[in-house]
N, C-alpha and C positions, 0 to 999 in steps of 0.2 A: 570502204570509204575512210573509216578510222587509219589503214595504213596510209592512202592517199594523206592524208591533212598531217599525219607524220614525215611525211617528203616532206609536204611543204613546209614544216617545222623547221626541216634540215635546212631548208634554204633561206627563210631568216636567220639562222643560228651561224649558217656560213657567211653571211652577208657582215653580221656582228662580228665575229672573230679575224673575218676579213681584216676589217678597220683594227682591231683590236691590236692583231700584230704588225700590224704597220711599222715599216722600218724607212727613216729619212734618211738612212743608208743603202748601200744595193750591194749586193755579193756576187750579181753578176759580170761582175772584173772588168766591168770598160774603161776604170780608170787605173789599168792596168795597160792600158793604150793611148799612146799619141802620135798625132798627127804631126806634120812638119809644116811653119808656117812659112809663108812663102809673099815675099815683100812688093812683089810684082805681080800680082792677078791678071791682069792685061785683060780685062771683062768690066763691066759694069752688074750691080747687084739684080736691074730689071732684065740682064741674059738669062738667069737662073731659071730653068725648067724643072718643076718639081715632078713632072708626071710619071709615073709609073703604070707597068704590065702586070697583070695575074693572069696567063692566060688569055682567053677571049676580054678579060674585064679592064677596062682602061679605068685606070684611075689620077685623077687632078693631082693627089698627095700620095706620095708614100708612105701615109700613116695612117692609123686604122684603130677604130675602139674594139678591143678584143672584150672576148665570151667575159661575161660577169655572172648574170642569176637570170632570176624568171621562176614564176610556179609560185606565187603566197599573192597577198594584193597589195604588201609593202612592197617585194621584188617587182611588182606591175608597174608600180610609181617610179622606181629607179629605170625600168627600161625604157617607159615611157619621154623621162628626162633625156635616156640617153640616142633617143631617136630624133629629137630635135635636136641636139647637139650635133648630131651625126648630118642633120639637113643643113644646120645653120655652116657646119665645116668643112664639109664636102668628103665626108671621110668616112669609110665603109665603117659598118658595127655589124658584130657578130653577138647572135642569142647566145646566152646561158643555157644549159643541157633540155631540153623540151621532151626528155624521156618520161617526167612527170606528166606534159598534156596528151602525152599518146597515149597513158594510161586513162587520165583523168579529164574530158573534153572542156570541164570546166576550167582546168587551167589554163586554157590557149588563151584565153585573151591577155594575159598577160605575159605572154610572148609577140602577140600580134601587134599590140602597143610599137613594139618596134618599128612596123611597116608602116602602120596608121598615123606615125610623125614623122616617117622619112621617106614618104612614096614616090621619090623620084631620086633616091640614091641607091648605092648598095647594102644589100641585107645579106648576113649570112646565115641559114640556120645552122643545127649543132645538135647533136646525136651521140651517144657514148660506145665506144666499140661493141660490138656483141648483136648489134641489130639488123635486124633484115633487111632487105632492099625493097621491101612492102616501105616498112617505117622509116626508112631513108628518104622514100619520097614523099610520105606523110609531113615530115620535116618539112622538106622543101615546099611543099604547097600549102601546108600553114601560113607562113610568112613570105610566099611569091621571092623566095628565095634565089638570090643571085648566084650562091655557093654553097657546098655545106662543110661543115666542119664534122670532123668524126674525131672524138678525144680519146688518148690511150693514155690511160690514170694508174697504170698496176700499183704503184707505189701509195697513192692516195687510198685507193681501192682496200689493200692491206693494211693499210693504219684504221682506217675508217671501221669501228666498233660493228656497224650493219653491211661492210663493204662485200664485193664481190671475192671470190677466192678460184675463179675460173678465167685464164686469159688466152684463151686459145679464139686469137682473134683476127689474123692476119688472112685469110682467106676468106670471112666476110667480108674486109674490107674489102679486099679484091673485086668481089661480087658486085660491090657498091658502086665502085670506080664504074666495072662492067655497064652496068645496068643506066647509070644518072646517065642524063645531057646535061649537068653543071656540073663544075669544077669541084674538085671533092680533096679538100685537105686535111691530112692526118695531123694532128695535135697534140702534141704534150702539154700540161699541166703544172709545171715547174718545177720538172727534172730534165729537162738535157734531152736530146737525144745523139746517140753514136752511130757513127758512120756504119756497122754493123745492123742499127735497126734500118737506117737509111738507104741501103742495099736491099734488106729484105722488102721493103714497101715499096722500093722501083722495081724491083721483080714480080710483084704482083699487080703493077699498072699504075700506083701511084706518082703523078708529076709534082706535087702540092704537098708543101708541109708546112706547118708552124711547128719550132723549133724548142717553143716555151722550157725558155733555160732557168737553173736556180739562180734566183736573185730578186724574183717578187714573190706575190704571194703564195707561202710556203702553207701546200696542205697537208704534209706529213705532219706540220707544227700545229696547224688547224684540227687535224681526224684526232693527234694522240691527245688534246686538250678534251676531248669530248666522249676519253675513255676513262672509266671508272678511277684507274690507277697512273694513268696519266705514265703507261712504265716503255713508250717506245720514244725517248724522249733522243737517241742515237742515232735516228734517223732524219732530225730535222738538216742535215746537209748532205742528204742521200742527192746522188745527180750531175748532173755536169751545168756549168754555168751557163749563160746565155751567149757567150763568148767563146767558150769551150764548143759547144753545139755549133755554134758558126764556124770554127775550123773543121770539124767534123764534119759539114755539110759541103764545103771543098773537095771533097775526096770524093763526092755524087753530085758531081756536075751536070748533069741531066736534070735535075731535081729544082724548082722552084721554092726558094724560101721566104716565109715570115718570120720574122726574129720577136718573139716575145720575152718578157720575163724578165722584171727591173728597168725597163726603161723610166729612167726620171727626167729627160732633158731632153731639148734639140741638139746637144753633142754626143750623145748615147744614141741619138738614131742616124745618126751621121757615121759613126762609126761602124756600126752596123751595116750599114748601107753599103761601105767601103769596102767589109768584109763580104760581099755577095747576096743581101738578101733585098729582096724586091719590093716588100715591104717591112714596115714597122709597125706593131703594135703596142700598147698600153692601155692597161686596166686598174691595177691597185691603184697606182697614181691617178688616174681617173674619178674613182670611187672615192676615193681620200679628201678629193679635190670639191668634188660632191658634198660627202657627209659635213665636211669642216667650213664652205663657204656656200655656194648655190647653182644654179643653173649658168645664168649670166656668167656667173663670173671664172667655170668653169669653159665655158664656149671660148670664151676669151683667153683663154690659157694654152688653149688648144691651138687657136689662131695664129698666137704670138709663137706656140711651135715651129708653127711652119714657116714664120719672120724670121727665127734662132734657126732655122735647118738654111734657108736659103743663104741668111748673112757667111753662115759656117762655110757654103758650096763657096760664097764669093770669097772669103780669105785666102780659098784654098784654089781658085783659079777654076773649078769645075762648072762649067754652066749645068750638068746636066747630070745623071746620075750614073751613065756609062762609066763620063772623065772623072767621077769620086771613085768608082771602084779602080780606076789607075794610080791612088796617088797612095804614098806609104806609109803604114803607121808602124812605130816601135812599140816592139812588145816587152813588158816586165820579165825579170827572168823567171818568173813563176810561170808565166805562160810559154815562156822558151823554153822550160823544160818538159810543159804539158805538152805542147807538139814534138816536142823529138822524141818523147818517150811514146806518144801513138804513133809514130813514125812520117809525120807530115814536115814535109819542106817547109812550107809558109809557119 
């Protein structure tokens, strides 16, 4: 029990450093992108259709509250918030890692808080690579889970003073894929992922990925704050951006994307969008938005998103999210030189 009540130590402790590093910047380089405005829309703003696909899951918005905490009974409180949020907005939320309640039964309920204030929208659960397909569905039937997320952290994992040092993990996933009847996406953490890992995950059955690019909340910067010496401090822009990972994910066109990681705006998920990914997520901004004002007025932030995403679709002549991925954005030459040097057209 003592190591149990130390998880959930970790997970106040992450939740604090979370805010702590907060950046009203992003380094995920979307403002390294723009779009071309266009004086003639030849639409009206009520044509805009926000709705998006994941699979079997139809969704209202193309935006989504991604994995935060869970596992303490202050992380309860937050999930809790962020479930009616998720009702009031029409917009999926994904659990924080629920590896602590499959150890510990007494910490589900504050994962389950999620379903208990959103019981008629989408839930995701969230599981850490390495686990069985016993506890994959343990996940999902905790919270009557819509989908589940499965996270690959190696880089967190290695900073992290208590972290794992074993990543041999691509063939559980597999299993997992295998095994679930719900949609099962692989996850990064806020590093990137490359078209190389992107191949290997659709080779073992994965459709579904979050992309979680650098440029939110950075755990290599979180894990090495919470090490004695504080001496892996070279690695807080280990990764590829959020942006970076979205050209990367062009090249596995097969592959269903969610683009995480520094979204701060309805033009950061527009562009996203543009670049191929089906949905959008945000968390730090989320959580930020949380700690510094409240519930209300967090709902409402989120709202006015999807007011900023459709305005954006209308400037730009798109009713719909097909016609955004037609239209063209200029790249910085920093990002002209990251795709020619991985060798991609776009």
């Amino acid at each position: 029990m003592a190591q149990l009540s130390r998880h959930a130590h970790r997970k106040d402790e992450h939740l604090s450093l979370a805010e702590k590093f907060y950046q009203p910047t992003t380094t995920s380089q979307f403002d390294q992108l723009r779009f071309i405005h266009q004086s003639l829309p030849e639409m009206t703003y009520t044509d805009v259709d926000l709705s998006s696909q994941l699979g079997p899951l139809a969704l209202p918005v193309p935006l989504m509250i991604e994995a935060m905490t869970g596992g303490s009974p202050r992380t309860g409180k937050v999930n809790a918030m962020l479930g009616r949020i998720a009702a009031a907005t029409g917009m999926p939320v994904a659990s924080g890692s629920q590896s602590i309640a499959l150890k510990d039964a007494s910490a589900a309920a504050t994962f389950t808080v999620l379903r208990e204030n959103n019981p008629d929208g989408l839930v995701f659960a969230n599981i850490g690579a390495g686990h069985s397909v016993a506890q994959a569905r343990a996940a999902v039937e905790m919270l009557a889970a819509d989908a589940l997320e499965i996270h690959v952290n190696a880089a967190q994992e290695l900073v992290m003073p208590e972290g794992d040092r074993d990543f041999h993990w691509r063939d559980d996933i597999g299993e997992i894929v295998a095994a679930l009847d719900v949609p099962v996406i692989v996850k990064e953490v806020g590093f990137g992922m490359a078209h190389e890992t992107l191949t290997q995950l659709a080779n073992v059955g994965v459709q579904y990925v979050d992309l979680g690019g650098r440029g939110g909340t950075n755990f290599a910067q979180i894990e090495n704050f919470r090490r004695p010496e504080k001496e892996l401090t070279y690695l807080a822009g280990w990764g590829q951006s959020t942006v970076e990972s979205l050209f990367e994910s062009q090249q596995v066109p097969a592959l269903t994307v969610i683009a995480t990681g520094g979204v701060r705006q309805p033009l950061d998920a527009a562009k996203a969008l543009a670049l191929g990914a089906s949905v959008v997520g945000s968390a730090g901004q989320i959580l930020h938005s949380l700690i510094k004002t409240d519930e209300a007025t967090t709902t409402q932030r989120l709202l006015d998103w999807q007011t900023g995403l459709k305005t954006i679709m209308t400037l730009l002549g798109a009713p719909n999210l097909a016609a955004l991925r037609e239209k063209q954005l200029l790249l910085s030459p920093e990002l002209e030189s990251y795709c020619r040097q991985r060798g991609f057209t776009k």
